[in-house]
N, C-alpha and C positions, 0 to 999 in steps of 0.2 A: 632806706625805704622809699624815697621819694624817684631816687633812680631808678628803683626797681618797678617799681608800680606803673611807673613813665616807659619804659621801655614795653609794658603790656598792654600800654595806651597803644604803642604804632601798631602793630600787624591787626589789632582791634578797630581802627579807624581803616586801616587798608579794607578790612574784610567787609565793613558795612561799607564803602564803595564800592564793593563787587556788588554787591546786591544791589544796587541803584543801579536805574536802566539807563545814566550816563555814563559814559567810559570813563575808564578811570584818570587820564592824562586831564578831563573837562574838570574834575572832581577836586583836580589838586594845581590846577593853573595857575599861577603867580605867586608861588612860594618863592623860588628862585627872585625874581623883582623885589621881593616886598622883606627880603630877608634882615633889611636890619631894624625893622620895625619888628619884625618876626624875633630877634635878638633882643631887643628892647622890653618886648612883652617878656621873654622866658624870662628875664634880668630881673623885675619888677616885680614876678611868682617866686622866685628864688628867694628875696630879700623881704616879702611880703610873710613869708613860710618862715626865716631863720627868725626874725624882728618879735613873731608871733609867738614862737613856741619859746625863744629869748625870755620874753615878755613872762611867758608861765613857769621858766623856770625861777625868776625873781622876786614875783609879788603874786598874790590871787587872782584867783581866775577873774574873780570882779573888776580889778582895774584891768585885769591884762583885757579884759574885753572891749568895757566901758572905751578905753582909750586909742583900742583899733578900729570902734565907731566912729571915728574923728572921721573916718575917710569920705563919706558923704559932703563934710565941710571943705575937705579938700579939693573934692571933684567939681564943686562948687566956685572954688574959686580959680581952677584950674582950666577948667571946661572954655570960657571964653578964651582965653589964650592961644590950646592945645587943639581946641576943636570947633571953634568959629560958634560955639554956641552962646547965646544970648541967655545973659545969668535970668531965670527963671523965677521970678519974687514970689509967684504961688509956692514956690516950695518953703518957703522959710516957716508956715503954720505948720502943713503935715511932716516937717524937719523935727522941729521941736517936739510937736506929740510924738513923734518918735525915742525922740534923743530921752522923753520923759519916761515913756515906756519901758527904755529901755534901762533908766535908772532906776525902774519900781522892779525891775524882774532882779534886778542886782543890788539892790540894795540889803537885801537879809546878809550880805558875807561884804559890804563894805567897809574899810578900816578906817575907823574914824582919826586914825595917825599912822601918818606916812612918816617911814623911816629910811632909810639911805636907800637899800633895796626895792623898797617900793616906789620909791623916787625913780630908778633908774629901770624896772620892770615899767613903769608907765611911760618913760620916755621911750623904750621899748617900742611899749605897743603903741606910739604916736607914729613912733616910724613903721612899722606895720602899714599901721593906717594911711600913709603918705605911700608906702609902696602896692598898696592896694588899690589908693586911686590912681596911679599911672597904670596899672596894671589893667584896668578898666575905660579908661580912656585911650590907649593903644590897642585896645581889643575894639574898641568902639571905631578908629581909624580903619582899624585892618578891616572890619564887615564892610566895609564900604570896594574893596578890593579883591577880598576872598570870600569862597564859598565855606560854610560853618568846618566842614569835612577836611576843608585845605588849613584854614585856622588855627584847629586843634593838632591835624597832621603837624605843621608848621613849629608849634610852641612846645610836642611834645618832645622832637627831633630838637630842638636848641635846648631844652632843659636836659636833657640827656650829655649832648655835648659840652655843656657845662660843669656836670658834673662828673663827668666820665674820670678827668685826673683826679679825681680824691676818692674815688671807690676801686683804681684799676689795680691796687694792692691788695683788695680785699678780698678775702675767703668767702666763697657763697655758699661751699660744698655742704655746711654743718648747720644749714638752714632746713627744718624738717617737710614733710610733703603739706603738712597742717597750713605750717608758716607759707610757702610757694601757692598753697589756694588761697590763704587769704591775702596777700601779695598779687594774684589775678586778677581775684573781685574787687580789689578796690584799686584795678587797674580799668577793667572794666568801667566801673560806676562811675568814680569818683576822678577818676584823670581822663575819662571818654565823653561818657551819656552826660553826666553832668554840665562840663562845657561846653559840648555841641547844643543843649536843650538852652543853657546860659545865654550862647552866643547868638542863637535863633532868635533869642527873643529881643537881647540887645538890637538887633537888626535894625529893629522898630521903633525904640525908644530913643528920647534922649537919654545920655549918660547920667544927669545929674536924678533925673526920674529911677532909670535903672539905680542910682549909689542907695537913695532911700530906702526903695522897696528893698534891698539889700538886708532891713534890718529884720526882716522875717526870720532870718537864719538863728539868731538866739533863741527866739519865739518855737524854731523848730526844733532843737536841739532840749528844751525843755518840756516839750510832745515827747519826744521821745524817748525822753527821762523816765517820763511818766509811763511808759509802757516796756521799757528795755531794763531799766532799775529798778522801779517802782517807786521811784521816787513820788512825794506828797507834796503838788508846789503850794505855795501861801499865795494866801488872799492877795498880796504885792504883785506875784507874777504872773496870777491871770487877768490883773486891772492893766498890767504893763503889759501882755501881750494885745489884751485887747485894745489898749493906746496901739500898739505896733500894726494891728488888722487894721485899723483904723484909718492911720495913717497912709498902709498901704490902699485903702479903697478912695482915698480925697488924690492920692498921685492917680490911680485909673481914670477916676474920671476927670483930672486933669490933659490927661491924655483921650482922650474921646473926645474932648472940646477944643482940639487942636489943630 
């Protein structure tokens, strides 16, 4: 799935560089240069993606999530190292209200006993989280070299080539027309618009600001529960997103006083 949706990612970034009224050679300038950071990044999506769904296949969604939130701590402490940023001590209060947030929205399916499984689904999804913040800090290096268009071109072409030897066996013929659109659209959305909108705005932040605000993503996946399911969330999950809005408006205007 992931090659396939990546593969509808390229001729989809190609197309909206025609539509820009830069050529297309300005659009994708220093891929070639910047190719093993460009390697680095695909590497870090790939290993960020197996660790994750790793992670689901062992213990509940509750740890497997909880524990791929680590990566804000990682980029944290990763950031001075990897990207000359100065560790940031205003984060450490809107960190927390998050981290808190995001334990209230998961708490109703937490296991109050970890078992061998759950042991190893949370180790999982720590490495997850460890590959999520390289993955966001090499995306935060590359903006500084690439334009969003070449980025996205850049990562979808290396995760492609990566995965090419473990799918070049595979039978695609018996996949239906249903399955090949929705294999488009979330080629489209989720492997294009998404990143490019991501990487735009990375641009401008720092990384470690970007890790936090990150944690809206559970906050929205549970929006959208709430209207794609019908799901009913409990008093826990909307004090924890509202921790997680929160948290996201103390990192803005941390950012504005910069």
């Amino acid at each position: 799935m992931v090659f396939l949706t990546t593969l509808f990612a390229l001729p989809t970034v190609f197309a909206i560089s025609l539509l820009r009224s830069d050529t297309i050679s300005k659009n994708f300038t220093g891929i070639g240069k910047n190719y093993k950071l460009l390697s680095f990044l695909a590497l870090s999506l790939l290993l960020n993606n197996f660790f994750y769904f790793a992670a689901f296949n062992r213990t509940s969604i509750a740890i497997s999530v909880f524990t791929h939130y680590t990566a804000p701590l990682f980029v944290a402490l990763l950031t001075p190292f990897m990207l000359a940023e100065r560790f940031d001590r205003r984060l450490v209060f809107p960190l927390l209200i998050a981290t808190s947030g995001l334990a209230a929205i998961l708490a109703p399916e937490w296991h109050t006993s970890i078992g061998h499984a759950d042991l190893i689904g949370a180790f999982c999804g720590i490495a997850s989280g460890l590959a999520y913040a390289f993955t966001l800090i090499y995306a935060k290096r590359l903006t500084v070299e690439l334009k969003p268009l070449a980025l996205v071109f850049g990562q979808s072409l290396f995760i492609s080539l990566f995965l090419l030897p473990f799918v070049i066996s595979t039978n695609f013929s018996n996949l239906s027309l249903s399955t090949w659109v929705c294999l488009a659209v979330i080629g489209v959305t989720h492997c294009t618009l998404a990143p490019l909108l991501y990487i735009s705005g990375l641009k401008h932040i720092k990384a470690q600001h970007a890790a936090v605000i990150g944690y809206l993503e559970p906050l929205a996946a549970v929006i959208l529960g709430l209207f794609l399911t019908h799901e009913s969330p409990s008093l826990f999950i909307w004090l924890g997103g509202a921790a997680i809005l929160l948290s996201g408006a103390i990192i803005t205007r941390l950012r504005t006083r910069t």
